[in-house]
C-alpha positions in Angstrom: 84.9 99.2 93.5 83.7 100.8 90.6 83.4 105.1 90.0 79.6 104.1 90.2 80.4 103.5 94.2 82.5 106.5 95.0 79.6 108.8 96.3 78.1 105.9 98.4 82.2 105.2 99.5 82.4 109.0 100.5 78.8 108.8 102.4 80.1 105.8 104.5 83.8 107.7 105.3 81.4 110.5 106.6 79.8 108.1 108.8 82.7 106.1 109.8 85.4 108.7 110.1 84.1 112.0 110.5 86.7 115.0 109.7 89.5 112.0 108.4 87.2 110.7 106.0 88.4 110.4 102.5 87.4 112.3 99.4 85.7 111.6 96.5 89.1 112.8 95.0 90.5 110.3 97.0 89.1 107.7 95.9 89.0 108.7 92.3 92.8 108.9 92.7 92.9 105.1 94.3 91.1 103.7 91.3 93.0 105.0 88.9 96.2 103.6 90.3 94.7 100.1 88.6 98.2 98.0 88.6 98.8 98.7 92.3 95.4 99.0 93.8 92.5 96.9 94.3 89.0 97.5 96.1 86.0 95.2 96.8 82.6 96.4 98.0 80.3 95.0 100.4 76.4 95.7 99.2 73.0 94.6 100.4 70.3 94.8 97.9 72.7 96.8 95.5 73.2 99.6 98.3 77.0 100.1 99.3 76.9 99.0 103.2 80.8 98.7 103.0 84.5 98.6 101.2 88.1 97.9 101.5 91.3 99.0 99.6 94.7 97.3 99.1 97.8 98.4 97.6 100.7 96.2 96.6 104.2 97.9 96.0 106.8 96.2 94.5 107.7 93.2 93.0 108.0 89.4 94.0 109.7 88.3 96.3 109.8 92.0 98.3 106.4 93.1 97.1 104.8 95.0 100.3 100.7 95.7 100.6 99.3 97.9 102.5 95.1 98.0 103.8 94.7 101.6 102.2 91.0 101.4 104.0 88.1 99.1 105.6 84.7 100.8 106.0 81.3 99.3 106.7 78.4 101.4 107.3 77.6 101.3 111.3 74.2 99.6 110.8 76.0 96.6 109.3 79.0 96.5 111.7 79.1 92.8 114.0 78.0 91.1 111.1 81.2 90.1 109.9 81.0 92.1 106.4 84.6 93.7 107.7 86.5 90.4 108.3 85.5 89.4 105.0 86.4 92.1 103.1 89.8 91.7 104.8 90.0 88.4 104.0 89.4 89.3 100.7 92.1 91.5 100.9 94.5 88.8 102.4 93.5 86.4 99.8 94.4 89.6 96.8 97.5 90.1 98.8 98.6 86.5 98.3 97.8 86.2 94.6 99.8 89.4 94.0 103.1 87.3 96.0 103.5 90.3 98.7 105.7 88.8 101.3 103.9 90.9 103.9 100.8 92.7 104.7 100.7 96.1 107.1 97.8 98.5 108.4 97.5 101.5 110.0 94.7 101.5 112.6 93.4 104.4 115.2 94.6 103.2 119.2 91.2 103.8 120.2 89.6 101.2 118.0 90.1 98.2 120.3 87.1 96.6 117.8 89.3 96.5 114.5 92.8 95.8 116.4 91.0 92.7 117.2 90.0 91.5 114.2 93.3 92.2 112.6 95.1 90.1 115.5 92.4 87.0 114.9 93.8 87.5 111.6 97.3 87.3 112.3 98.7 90.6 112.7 100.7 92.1 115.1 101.5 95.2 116.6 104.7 97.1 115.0 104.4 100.4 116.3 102.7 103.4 117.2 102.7 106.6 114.3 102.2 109.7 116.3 99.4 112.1 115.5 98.5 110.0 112.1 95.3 110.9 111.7 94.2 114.7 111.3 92.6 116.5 112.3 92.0 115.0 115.4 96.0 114.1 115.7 95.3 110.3 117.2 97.6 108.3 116.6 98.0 104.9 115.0 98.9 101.6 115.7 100.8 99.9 112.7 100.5 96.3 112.2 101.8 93.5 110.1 101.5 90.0 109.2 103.6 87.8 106.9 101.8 86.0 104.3 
């Protein structure tokens, strides 16, 4: 993802997530953050139909990532463009030697808790009231790499 994408990016959050979605500031401040962050974009004729975000704390062997965000514009969702920005993300994940991967994802979307578990993740626990405003909570995830 480049700054070129962010106003696409925030157009898609709106779509996707409503009052939670993130800011143009947002993702300003995720770009900037260059040594622990990366981002991939999904496009179709050079118009942003999707993205993802990873973050990688630490260092080898303990280094941690984190999915900071999967969107894909709802016209393009059950085409697969979100399992392979995530393997994308997997694959970053493994270059950077994190020895694990995690992912906080809303307990009413049963479509993306199943992708992540044909990925390999499992359920770690719920985080009560996580997203806001709406306060639903989220179910965190992890899978070793």
């Amino acid at each position: 993802m480049r700054w070129w994408h962010i106003a696409a990016a925030v157009k898609i959050e709106q779509e996707i997530f409503a009052e939670e979605a993130w800011t143009a500031a947002g993702f300003w401040s995720e770009l900037a953050q260059r040594q622990t962050r990366y981002y991939r974009v999904a496009q179709h004729d050079e118009e942003l139909i999707g993205y993802a975000g990873l973050c990688v704390y630490g260092e080898p062997p303990n280094a941690q990532a984190w999915v900071q965000n999967i969107a894909v514009r709802k016209a393009w969702q059950g085409k697969g463009i979100g399992a392979r920005l995530l393997d994308d993300l997997l694959d970053e994940a493994v270059r950077r030697k994190a020895a694990d991967i995690w992912l906080e994802v809303a307990v009413d979307n049963a479509h993306a808790q199943r992708i992540y578990a044909r990925r390999g993740f499992e359920p770690m626990g719920i985080r009560k009231g996580y997203y806001q405003p709406s306060n639903t909570d989220a179910l965190t995830m992890r899978r070793e790499l």
